[in-house]
TORPA-4810 file (N, C-alpha, C, O; in nm, 3 decimals):
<nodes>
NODE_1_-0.832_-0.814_2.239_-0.913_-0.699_2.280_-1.059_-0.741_2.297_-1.105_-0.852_2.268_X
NODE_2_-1.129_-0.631_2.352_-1.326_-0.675_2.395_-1.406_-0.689_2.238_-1.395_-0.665_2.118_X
NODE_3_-1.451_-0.720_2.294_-1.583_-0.753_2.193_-1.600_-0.630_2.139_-1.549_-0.608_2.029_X
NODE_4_-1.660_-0.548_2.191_-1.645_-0.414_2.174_-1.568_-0.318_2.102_-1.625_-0.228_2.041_X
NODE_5_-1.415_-0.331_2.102_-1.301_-0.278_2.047_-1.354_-0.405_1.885_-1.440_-0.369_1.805_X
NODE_6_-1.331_-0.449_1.881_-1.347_-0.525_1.741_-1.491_-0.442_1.655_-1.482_-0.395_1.541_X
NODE_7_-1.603_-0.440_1.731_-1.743_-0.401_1.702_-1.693_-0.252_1.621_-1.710_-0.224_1.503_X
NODE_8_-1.630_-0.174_1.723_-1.581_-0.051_1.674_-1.477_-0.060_1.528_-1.497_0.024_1.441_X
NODE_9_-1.378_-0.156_1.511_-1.251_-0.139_1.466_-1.369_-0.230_1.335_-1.417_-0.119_1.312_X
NODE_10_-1.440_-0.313_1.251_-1.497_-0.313_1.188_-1.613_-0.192_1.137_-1.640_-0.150_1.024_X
NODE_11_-1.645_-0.171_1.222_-1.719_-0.031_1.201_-1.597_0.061_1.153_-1.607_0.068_1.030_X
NODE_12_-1.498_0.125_1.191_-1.406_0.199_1.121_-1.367_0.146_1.009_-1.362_0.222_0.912_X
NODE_13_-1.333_0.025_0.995_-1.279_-0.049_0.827_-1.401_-0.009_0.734_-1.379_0.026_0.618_X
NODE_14_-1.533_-0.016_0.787_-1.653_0.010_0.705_-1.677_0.163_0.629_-1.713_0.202_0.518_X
NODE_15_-1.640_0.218_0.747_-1.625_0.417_0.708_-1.499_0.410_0.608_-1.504_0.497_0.521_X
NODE_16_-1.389_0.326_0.604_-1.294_0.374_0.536_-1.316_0.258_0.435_-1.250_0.283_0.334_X
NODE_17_-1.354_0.193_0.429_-1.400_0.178_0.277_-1.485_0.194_0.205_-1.502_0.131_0.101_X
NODE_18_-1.574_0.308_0.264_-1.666_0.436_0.200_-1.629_0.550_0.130_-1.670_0.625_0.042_X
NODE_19_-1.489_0.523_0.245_-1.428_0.664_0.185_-1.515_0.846_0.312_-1.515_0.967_0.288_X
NODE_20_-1.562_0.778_0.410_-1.604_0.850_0.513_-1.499_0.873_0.583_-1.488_0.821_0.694_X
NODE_21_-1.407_0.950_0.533_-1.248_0.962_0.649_-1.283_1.002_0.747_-1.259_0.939_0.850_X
NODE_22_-1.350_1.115_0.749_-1.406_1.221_0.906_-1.404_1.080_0.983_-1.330_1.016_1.058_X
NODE_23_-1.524_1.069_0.924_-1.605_0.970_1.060_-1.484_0.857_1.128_-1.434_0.837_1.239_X
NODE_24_-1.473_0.800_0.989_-1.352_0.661_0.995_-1.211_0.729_1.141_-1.175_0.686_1.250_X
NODE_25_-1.182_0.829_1.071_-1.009_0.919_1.154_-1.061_0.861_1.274_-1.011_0.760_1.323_X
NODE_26_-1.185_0.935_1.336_-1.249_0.943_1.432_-1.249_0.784_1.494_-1.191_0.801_1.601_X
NODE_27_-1.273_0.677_1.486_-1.324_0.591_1.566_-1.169_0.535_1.555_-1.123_0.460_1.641_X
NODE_28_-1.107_0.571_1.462_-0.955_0.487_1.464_-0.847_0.542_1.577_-0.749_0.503_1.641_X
NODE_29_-0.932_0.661_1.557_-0.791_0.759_1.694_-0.879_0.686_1.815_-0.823_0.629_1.909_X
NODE_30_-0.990_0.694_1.805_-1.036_0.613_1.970_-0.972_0.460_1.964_-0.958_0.401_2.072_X
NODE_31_-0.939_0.406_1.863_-0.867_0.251_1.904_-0.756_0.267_1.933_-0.713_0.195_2.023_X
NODE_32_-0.670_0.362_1.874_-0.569_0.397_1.891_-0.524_0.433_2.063_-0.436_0.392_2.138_X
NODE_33_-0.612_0.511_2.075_-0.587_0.548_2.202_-0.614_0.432_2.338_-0.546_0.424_2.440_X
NODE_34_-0.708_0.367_2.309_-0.782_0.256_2.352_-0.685_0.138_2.404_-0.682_0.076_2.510_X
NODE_35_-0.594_0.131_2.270_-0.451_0.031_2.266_-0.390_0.124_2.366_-0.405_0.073_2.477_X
NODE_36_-0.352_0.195_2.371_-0.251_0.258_2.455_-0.287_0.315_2.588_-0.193_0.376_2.641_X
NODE_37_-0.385_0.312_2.647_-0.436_0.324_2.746_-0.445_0.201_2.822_-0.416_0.211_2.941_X
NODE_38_-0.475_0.105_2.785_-0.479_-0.076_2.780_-0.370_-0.126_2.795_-0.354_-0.243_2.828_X
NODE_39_-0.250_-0.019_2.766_-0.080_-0.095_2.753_-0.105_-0.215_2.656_-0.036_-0.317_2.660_X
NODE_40_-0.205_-0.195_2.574_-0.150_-0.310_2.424_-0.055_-0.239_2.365_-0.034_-0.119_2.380_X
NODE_41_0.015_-0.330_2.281_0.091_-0.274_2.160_0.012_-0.198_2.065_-0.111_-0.195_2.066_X
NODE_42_0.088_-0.137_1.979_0.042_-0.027_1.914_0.011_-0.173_1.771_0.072_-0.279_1.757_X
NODE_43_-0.125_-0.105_1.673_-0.154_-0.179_1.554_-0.110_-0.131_1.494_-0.114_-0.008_1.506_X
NODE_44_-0.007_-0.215_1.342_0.014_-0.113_1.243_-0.063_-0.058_1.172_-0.045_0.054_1.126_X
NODE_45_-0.182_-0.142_1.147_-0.306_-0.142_1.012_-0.409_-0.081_1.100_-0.494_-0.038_1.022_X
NODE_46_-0.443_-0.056_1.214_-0.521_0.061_1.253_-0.381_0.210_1.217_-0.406_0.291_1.129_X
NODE_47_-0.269_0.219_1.284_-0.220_0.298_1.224_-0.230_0.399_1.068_-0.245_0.515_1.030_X
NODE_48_-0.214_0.289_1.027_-0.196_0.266_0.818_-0.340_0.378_0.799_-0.342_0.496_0.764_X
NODE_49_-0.458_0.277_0.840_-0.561_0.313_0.813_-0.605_0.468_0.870_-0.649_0.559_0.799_X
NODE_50_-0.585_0.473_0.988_-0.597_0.670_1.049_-0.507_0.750_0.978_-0.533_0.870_0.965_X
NODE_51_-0.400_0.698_0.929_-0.314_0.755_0.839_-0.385_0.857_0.698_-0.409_0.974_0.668_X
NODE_52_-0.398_0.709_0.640_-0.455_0.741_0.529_-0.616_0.850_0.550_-0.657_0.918_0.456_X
NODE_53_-0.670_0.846_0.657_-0.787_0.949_0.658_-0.735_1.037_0.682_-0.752_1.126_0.599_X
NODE_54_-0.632_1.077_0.812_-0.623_1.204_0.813_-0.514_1.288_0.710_-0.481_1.406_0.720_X
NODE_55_-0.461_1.166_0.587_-0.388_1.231_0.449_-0.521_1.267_0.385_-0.506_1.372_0.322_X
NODE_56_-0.637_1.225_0.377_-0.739_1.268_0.264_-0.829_1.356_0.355_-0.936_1.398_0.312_X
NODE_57_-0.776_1.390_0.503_-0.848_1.517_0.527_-0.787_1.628_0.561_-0.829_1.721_0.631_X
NODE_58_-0.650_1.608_0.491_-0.524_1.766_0.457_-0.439_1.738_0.564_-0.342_1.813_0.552_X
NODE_59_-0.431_1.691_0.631_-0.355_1.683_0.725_-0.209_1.621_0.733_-0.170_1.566_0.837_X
NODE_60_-0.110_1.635_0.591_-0.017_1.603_0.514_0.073_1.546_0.629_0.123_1.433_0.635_X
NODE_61_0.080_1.625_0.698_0.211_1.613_0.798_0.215_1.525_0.884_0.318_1.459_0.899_X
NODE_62_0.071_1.496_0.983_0.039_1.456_1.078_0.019_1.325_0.994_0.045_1.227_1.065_X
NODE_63_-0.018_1.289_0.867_-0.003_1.163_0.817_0.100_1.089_0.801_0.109_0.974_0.845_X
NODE_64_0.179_1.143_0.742_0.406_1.122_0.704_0.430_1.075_0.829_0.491_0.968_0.832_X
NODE_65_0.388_1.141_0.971_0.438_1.138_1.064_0.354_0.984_1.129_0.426_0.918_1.204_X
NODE_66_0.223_0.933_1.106_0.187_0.773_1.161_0.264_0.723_1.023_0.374_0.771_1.048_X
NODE_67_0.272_0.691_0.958_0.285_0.643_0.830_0.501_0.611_0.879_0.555_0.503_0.855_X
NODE_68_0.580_0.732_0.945_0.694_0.713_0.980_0.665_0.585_1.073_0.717_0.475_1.055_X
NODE_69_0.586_0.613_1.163_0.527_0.519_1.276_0.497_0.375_1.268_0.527_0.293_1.355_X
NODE_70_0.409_0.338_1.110_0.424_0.228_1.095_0.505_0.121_1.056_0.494_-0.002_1.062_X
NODE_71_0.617_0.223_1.001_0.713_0.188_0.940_0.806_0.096_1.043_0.827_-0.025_1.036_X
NODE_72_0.866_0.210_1.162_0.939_0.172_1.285_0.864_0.041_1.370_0.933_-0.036_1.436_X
NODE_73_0.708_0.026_1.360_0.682_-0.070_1.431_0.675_-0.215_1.340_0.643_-0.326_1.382_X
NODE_74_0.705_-0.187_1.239_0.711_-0.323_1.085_0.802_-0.280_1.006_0.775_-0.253_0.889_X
NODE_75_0.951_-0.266_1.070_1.064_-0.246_0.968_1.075_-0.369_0.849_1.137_-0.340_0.747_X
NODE_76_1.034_-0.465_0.857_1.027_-0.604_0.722_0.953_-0.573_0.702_0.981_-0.542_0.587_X
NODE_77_0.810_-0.531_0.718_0.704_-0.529_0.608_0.689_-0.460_0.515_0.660_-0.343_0.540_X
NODE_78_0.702_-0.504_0.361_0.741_-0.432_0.300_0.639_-0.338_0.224_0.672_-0.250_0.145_X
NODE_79_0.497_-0.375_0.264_0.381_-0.318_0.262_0.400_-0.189_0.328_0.338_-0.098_0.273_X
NODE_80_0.470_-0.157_0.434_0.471_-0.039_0.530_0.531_0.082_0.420_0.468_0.180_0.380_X
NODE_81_0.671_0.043_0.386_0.742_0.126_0.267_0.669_0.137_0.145_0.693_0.232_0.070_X
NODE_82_0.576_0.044_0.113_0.541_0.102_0.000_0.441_0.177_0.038_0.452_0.293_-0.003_X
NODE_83_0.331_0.152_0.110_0.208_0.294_0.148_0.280_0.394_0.170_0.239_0.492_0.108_X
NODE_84_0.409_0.421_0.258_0.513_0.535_0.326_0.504_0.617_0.161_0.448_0.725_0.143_X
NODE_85_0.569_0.541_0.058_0.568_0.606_-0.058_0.479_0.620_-0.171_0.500_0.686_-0.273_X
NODE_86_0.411_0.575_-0.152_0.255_0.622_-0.212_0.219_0.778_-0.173_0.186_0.868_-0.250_X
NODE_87_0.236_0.783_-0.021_0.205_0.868_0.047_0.279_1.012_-0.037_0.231_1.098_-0.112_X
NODE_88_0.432_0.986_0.023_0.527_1.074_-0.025_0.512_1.151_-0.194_0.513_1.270_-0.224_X
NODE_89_0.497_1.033_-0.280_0.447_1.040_-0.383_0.382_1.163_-0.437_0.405_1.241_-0.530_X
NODE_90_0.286_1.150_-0.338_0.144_1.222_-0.360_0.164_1.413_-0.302_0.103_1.514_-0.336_X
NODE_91_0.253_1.394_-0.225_0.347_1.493_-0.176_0.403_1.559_-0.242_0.378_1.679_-0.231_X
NODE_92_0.521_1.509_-0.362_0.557_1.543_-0.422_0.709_1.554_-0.429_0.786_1.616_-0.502_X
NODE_93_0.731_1.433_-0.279_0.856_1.409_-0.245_0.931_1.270_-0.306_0.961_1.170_-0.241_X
NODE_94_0.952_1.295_-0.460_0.951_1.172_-0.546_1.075_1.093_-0.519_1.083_0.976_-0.556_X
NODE_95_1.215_1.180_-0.427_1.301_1.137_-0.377_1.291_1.015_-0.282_1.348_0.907_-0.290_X
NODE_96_1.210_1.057_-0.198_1.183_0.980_-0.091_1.116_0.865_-0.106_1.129_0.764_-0.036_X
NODE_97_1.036_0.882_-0.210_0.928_0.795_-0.290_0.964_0.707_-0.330_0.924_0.596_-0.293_X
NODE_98_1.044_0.723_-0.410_1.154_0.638_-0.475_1.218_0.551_-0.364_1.161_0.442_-0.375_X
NODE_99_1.306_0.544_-0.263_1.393_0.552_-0.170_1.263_0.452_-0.151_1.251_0.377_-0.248_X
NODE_100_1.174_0.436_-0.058_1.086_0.362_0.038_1.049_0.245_-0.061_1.063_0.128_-0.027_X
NODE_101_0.991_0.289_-0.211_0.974_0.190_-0.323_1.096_0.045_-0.329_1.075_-0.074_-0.354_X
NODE_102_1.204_0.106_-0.298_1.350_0.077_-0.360_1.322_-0.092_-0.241_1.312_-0.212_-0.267_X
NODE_103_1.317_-0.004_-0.099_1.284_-0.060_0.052_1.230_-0.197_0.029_1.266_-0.308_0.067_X
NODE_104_1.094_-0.138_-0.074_1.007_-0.224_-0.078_1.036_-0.355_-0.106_1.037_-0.463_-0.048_X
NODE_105_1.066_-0.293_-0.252_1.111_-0.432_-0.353_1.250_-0.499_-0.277_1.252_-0.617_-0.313_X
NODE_106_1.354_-0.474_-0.196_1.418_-0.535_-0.160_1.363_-0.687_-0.090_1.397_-0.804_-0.108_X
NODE_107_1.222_-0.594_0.031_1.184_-0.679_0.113_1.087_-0.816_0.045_1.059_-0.928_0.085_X
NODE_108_1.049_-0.723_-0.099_0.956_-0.846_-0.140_0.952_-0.795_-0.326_0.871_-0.719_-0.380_X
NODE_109_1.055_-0.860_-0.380_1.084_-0.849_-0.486_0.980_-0.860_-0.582_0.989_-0.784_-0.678_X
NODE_110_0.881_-0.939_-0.577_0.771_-0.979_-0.620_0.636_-0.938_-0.627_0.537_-0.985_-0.683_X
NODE_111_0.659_-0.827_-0.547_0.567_-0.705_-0.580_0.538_-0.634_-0.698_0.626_-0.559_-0.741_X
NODE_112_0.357_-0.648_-0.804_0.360_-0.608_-0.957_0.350_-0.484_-0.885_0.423_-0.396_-0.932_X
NODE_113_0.297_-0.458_-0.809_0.255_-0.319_-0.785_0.349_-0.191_-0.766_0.367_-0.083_-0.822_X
NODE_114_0.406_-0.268_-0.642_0.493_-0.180_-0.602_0.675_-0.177_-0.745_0.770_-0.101_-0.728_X
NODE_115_0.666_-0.255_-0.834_0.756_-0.227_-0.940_0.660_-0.127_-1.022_0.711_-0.021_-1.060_X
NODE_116_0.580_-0.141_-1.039_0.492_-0.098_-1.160_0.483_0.106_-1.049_0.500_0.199_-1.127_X
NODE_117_0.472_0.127_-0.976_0.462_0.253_-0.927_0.617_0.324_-0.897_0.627_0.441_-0.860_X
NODE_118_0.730_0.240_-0.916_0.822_0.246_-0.901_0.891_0.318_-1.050_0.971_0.409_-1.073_X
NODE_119_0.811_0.220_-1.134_0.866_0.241_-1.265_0.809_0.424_-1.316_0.865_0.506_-1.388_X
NODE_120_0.679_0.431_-1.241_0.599_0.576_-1.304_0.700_0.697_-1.223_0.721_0.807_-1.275_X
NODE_121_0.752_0.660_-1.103_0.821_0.773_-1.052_0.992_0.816_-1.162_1.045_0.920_-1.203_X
NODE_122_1.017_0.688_-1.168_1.145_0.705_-1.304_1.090_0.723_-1.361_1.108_0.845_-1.349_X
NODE_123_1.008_0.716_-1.444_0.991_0.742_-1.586_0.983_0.911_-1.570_1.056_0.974_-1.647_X
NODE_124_0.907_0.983_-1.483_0.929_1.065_-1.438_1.038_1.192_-1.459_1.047_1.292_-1.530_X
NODE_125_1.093_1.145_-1.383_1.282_1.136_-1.396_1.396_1.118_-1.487_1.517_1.138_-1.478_X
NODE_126_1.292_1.058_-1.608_1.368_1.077_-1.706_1.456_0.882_-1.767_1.513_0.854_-1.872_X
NODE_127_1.429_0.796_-1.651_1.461_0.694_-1.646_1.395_0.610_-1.743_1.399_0.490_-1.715_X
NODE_128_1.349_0.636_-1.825_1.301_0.537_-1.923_1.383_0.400_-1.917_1.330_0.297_-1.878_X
NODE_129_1.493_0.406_-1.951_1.510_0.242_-1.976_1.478_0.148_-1.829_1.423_0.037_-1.834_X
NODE_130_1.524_0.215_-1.694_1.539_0.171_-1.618_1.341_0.156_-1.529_1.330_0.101_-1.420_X
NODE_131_1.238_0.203_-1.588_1.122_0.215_-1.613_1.042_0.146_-1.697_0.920_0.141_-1.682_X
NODE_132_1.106_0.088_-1.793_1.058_0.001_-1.867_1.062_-0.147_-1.823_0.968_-0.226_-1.830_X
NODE_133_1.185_-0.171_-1.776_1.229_-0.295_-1.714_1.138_-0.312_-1.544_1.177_-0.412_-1.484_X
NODE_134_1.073_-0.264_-1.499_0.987_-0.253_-1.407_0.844_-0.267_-1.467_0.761_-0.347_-1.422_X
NODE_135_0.824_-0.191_-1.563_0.682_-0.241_-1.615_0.653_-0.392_-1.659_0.554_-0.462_-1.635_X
NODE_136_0.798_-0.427_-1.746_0.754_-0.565_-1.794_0.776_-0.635_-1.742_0.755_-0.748_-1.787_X
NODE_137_0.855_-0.611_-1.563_0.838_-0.708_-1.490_0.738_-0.705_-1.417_0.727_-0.813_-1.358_X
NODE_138_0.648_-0.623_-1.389_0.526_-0.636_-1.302_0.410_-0.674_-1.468_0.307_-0.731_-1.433_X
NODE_139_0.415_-0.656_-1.589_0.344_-0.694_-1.651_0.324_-0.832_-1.642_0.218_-0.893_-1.629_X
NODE_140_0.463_-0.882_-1.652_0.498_-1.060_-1.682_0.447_-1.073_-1.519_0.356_-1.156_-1.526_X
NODE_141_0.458_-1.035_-1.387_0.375_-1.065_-1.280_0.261_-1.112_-1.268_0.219_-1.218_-1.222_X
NODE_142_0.197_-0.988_-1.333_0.052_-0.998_-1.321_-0.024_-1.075_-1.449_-0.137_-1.125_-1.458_X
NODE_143_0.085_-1.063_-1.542_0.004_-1.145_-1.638_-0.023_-1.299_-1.604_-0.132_-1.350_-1.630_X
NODE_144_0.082_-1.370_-1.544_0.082_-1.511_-1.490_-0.020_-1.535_-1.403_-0.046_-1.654_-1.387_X
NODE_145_-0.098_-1.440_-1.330_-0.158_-1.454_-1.209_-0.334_-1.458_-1.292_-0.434_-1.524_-1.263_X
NODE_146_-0.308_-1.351_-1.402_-0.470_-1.336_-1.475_-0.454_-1.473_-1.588_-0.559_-1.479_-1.652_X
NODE_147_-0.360_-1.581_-1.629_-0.341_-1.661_-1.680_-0.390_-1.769_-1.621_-0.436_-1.872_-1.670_X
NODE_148_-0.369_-1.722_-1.461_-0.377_-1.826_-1.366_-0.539_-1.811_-1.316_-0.587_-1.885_-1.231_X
NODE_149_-0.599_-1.722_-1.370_-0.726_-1.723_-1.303_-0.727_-1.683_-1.169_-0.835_-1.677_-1.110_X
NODE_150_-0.611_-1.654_-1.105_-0.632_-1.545_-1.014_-0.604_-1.420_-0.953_-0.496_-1.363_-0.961_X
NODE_151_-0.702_-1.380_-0.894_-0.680_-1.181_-0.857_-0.632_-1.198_-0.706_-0.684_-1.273_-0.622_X
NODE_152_-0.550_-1.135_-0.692_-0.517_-1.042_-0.565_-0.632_-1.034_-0.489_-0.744_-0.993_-0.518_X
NODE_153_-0.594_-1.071_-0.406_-0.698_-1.044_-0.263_-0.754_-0.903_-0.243_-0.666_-0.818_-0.254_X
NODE_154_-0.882_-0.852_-0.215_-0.916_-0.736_-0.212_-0.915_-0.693_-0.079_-0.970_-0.755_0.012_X
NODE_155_-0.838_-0.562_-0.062_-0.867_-0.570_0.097_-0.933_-0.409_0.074_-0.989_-0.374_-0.030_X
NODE_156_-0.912_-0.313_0.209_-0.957_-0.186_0.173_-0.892_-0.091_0.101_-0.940_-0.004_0.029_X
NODE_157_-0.705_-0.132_0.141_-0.657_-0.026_0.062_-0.674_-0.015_-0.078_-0.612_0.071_-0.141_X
NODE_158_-0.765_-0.108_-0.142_-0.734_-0.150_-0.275_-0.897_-0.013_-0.288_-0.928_0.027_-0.400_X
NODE_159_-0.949_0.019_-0.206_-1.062_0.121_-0.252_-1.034_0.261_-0.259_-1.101_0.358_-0.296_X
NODE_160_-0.921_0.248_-0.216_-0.836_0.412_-0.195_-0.829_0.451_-0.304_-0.780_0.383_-0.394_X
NODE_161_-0.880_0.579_-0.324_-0.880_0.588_-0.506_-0.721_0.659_-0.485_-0.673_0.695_-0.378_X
NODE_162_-0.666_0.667_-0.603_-0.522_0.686_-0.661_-0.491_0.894_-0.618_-0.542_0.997_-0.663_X
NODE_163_-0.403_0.871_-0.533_-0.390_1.014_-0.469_-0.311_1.093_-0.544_-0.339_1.212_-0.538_X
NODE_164_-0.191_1.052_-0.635_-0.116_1.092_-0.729_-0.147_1.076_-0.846_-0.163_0.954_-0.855_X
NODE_165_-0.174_1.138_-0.978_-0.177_1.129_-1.080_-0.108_1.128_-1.156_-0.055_1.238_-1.152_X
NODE_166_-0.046_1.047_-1.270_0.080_1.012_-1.345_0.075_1.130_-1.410_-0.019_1.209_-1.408_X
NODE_167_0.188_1.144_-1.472_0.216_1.276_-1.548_0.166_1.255_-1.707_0.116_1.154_-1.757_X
NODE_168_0.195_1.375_-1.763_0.182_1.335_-1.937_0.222_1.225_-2.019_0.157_1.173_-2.110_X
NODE_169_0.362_1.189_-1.968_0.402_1.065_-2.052_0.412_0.927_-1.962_0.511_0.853_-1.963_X
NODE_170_0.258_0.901_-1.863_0.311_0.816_-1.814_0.199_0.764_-1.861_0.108_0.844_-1.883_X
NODE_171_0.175_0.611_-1.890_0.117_0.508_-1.989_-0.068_0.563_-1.878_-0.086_0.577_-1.757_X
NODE_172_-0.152_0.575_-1.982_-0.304_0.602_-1.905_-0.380_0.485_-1.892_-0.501_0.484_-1.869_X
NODE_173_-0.305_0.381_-1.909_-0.421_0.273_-1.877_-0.411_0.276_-1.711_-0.329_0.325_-1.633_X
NODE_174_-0.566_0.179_-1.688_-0.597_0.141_-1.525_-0.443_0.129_-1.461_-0.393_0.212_-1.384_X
NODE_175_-0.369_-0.012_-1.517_-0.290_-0.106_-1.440_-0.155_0.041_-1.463_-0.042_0.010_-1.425_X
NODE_176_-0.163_0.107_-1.488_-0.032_0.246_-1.477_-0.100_0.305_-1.348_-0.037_0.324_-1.244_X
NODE_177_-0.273_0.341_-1.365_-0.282_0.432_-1.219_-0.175_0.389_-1.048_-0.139_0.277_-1.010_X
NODE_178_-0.154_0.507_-0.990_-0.067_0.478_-0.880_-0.219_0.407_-0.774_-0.323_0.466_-0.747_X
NODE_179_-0.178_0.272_-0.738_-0.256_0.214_-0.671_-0.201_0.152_-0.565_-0.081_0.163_-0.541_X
NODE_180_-0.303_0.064_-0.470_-0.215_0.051_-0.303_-0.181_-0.111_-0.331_-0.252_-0.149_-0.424_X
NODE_181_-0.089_-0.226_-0.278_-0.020_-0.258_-0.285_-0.040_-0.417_-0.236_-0.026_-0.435_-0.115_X
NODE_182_-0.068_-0.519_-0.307_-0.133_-0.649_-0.296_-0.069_-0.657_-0.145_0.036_-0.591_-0.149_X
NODE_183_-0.091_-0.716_0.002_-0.077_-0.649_0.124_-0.012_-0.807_0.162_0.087_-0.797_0.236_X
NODE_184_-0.050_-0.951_0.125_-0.004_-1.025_0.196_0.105_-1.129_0.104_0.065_-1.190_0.005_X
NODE_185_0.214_-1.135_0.142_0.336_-1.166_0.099_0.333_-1.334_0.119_0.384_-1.424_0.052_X
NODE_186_0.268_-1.337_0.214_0.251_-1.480_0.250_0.200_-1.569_0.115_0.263_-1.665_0.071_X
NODE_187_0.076_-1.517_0.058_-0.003_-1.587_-0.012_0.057_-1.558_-0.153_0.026_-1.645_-0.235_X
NODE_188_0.134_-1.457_-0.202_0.235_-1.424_-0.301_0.312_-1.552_-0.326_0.291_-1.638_-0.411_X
NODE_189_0.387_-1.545_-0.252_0.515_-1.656_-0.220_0.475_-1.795_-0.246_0.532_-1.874_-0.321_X
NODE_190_0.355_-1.818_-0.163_0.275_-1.962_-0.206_0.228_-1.974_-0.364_0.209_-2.074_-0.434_X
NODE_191_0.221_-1.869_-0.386_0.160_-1.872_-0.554_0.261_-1.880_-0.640_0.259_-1.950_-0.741_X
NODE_192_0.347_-1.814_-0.607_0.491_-1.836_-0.720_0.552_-1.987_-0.699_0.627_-2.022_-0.790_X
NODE_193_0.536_-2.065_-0.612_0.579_-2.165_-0.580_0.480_-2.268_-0.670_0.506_-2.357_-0.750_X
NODE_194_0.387_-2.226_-0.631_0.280_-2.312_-0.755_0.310_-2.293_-0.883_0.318_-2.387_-0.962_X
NODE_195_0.334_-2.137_-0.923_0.343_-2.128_-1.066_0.476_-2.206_-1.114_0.492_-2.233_-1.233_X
NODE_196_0.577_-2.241_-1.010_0.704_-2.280_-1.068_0.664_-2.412_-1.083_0.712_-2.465_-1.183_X
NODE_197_0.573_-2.499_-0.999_0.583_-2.617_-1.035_0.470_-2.638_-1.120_0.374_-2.704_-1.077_X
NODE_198_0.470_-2.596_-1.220_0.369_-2.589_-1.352_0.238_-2.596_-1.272_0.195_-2.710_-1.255_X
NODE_199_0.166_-2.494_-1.219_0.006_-2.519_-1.179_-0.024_-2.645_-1.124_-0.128_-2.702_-1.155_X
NODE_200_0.063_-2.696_-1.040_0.063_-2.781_-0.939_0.070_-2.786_-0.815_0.173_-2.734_-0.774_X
NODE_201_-0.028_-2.847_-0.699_0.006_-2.814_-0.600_0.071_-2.952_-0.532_0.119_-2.948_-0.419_X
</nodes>
């Protein structure tokens, strides 16, 4: 794309990691449209991202509905299913929530996050045992990685403050809040490969 379309599409990443949805929705539906006027392919992560503004500016439906969208254009990514159910989540559609979570972890087992938000919707539900075994596997995840001296890549979704709130009996520390979802699988995969060969590369 122009120089221009980038100038803009950083400028929108900037509003939405302000947390300026108005503004942000706004310059993302013009890329959006921009792509498709252009006969480019459609982006998922401009998608993702107009998504998520026009969910934090009420617009429940019209969000489910890009969020279905990104899904169909990144059926493997397993990042797509888990925002899909973050989303749902927050909805109150814990069925579905569940269901896209499930998606997730198939596509990328190794997700702390997406086990660890998985586990708060069972527990929920009444699933304790099967909730527990999700926590201490995204605990033992993430603990290897803060052992290892390293954090997860920060991208924007990681500024999205937490749209669902755990219930009464769901654990109140930070690492329980429902949060968005370490995004690149690539650099996951490379890291577990290191950790297997004892902190060696």
């Amino acid at each position: 794309m122009s120089e221009d379309f980038n100038r803009r599409r950083k400028k929108a990443e900037s509003l939405y990691a302000d947390k300026k949805w108005a503004e942000a929705e706004q310059v993302f539906a013009t890329l959006m449209a921009d792509r498709e006027s252009s006969g480019v392919p459609a982006d998922g992560d401009i998608i993702h991202d107009h998504a998520v503004c026009v969910f934090q500016l009420g617009r429940t439906k019209e969000a489910l509905q890009a969020f279905d969208r990104a899904v169909g254009l990144e059926p493997d990514r397993a990042y797509r299913y888990a925002s899909r159910a973050w989303i749902k989540a927050a909805m109150k559609d814990v069925d579905g929530a569940i269901a896209d979570y499930k998606k997730a972890l198939e596509l990328d087992p190794e997700d702390a996050i997406t086990l660890n938000n998985l586990g708060l919707l069972e527990e929920q539900y009444g699933m304790r045992k099967s909730a527990q075994e999700k926590f201490r596997r995204a605990d033992t995840l993430m603990g290897i990685l803060k052992d290892a001296g390293v954090d997860p890549p920060q991208t924007a979704e990681q500024q999205v403050e937490a749209i669902a709130e755990p219930g009464p009996e769901v654990p109140s520390t930070l690492w329980r809040e429902m949060s968005a979802v370490w995004t690149n699988p690539g650099q996951r995969k490379a890291f577990w490969a290191f950790v297997k060969k004892g902190f060696r590369s």
